[in-house]
C-alpha positions as CSV (number, residue, x, y, z in Angstrom):
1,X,112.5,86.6,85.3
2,X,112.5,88.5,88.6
3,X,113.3,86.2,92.3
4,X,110.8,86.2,94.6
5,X,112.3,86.3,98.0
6,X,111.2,83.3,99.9
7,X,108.0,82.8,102.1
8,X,108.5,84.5,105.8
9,X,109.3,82.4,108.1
10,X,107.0,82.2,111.4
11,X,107.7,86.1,112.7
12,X,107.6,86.9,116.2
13,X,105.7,90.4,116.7
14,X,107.2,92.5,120.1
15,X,107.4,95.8,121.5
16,X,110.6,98.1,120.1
17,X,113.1,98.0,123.2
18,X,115.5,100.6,123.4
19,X,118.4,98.5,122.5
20,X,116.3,97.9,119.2
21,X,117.1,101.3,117.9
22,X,121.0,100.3,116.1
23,X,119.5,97.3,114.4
24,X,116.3,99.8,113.2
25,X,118.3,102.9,112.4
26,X,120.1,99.9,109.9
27,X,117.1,98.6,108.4
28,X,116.4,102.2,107.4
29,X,119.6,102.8,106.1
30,X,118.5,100.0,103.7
31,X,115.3,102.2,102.4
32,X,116.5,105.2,100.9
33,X,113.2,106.2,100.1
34,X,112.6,106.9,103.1
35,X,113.3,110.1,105.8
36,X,116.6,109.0,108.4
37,X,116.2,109.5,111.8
38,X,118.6,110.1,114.4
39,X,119.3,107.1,116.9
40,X,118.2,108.6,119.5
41,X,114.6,109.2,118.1
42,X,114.2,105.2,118.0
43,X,115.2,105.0,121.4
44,X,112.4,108.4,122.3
45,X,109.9,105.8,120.7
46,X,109.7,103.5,123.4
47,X,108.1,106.1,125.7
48,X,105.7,107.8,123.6
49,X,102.2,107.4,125.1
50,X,99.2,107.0,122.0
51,X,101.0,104.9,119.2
52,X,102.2,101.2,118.3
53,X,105.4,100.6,118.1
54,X,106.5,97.2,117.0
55,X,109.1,95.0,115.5
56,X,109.1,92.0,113.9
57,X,111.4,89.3,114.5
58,X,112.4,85.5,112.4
59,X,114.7,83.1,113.7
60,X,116.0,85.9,116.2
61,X,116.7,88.8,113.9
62,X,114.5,92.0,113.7
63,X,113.5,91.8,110.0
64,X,111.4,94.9,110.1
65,X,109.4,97.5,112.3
66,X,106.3,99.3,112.0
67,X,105.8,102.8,114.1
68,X,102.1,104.5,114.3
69,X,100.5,107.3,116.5
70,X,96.7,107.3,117.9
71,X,94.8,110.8,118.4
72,X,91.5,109.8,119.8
73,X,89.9,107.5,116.5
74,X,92.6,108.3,114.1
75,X,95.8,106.6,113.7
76,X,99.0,107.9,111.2
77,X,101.2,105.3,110.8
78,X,104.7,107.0,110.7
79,X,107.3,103.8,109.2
80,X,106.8,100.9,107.9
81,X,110.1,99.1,107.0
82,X,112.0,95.5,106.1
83,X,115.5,94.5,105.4
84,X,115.8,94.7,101.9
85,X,117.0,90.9,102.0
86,X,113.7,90.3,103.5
87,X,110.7,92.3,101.6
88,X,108.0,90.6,99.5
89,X,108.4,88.0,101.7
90,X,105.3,88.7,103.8
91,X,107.4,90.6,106.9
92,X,105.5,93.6,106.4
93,X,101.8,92.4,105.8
94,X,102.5,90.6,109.0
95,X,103.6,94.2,110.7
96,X,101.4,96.3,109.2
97,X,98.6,93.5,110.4
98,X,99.7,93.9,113.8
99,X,99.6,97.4,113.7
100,X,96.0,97.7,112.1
101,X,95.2,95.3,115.2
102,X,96.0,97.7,117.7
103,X,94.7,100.9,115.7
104,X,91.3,99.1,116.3
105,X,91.5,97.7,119.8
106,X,92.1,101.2,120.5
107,X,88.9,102.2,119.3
108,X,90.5,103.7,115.8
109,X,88.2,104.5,112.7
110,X,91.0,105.6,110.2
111,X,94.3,105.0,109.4
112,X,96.3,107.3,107.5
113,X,100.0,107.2,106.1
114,X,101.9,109.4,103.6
115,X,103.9,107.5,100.5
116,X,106.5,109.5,98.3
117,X,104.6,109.6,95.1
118,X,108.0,108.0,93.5
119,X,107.6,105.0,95.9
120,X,105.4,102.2,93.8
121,X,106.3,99.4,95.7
122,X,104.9,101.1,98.9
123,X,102.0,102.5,96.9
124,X,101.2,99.0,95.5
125,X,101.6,97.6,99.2
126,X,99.1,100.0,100.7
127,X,96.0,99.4,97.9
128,X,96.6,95.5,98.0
129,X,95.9,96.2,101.9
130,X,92.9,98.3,101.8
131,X,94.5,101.9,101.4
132,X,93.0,104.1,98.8
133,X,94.7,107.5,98.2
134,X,93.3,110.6,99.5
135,X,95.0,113.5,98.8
136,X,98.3,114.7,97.8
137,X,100.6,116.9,99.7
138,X,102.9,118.7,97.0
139,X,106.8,119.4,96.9
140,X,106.6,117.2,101.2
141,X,109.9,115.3,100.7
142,X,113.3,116.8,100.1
143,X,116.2,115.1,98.6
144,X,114.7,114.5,96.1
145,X,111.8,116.7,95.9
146,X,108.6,114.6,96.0
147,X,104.8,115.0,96.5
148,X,103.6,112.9,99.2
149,X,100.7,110.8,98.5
150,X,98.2,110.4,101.7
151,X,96.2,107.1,102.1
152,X,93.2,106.1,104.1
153,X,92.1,102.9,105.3
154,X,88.7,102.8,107.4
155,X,88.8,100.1,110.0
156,X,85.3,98.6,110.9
157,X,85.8,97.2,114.8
């Protein structure tokens, strides 16, 4: 029988600071399935006018981050990621809730995000939050290869 990870603890949701961008850079050295990003781009993030970008914090510790862009009613969120130690434990509903939050006091309608087609955890995530699959961009990912999968969700503010 497969362990759940425990219930999250109360999480504190804040703005990425640049000193964030070690501890974020680690938490997606934990998720291979996803692309790395130099330091410095976490630290670029904190400046970038039109998005959310957003970490999550328990007991002190960043657990996880979520990172999206707004163009005019449509928002693309870029990462979604938690410490492995600390997934299915409700760290990145509470993210990705915070996120959807913003999208829509910022007047957006849609919310898009790309998924490696391998991915069916993230995939599984996405529909039991209100994403439903749109389209498929073939051979996007490298290393491996992998068609992206691109989600929707409509937001009704």
């Amino acid at each position: 029988m497969a362990s759940e990870a425990a219930p999250c603890p109360p999480v504190v949701i804040r703005p990425i600071r640049p000193e964030d961008a070690p501890v974020l850079t680690e938490i997606l050295q934990e998720s291979a399935e996803m692309l790395s990003w130099r330091l410095d781009d976490h630290e670029n993030t904190t400046v970038t006018a039109g998005g959310v970008f957003l970490v999550g914090e328990a007991n002190g510790e960043i657990v996880g981050f979520v990172m999206a862009r707004h163009v005019v009613d449509e928002s693309e969120v870029i990462y979604i990621a938690v410490r492995r130690s600390q997934r299915r434990s409700g760290f990145g509903a509470a993210l990705l809730a915070a996120a959807l939050k913003d999208a829509e006091a910022q007047g957006v309608a849609r919310v898009f995000l790309e998924v490696r087609e391998s991915n069916a955890g993230a995939i599984a995530f996405y529909r039991k939050h209100g994403f439903a699959q749109v389209g498929r961009r073939r051979a996007y990912y490298r290393n491996p290869d992998n068609d992206a999968l691109l989600f929707e969700r409509k937001l009704t503010g």
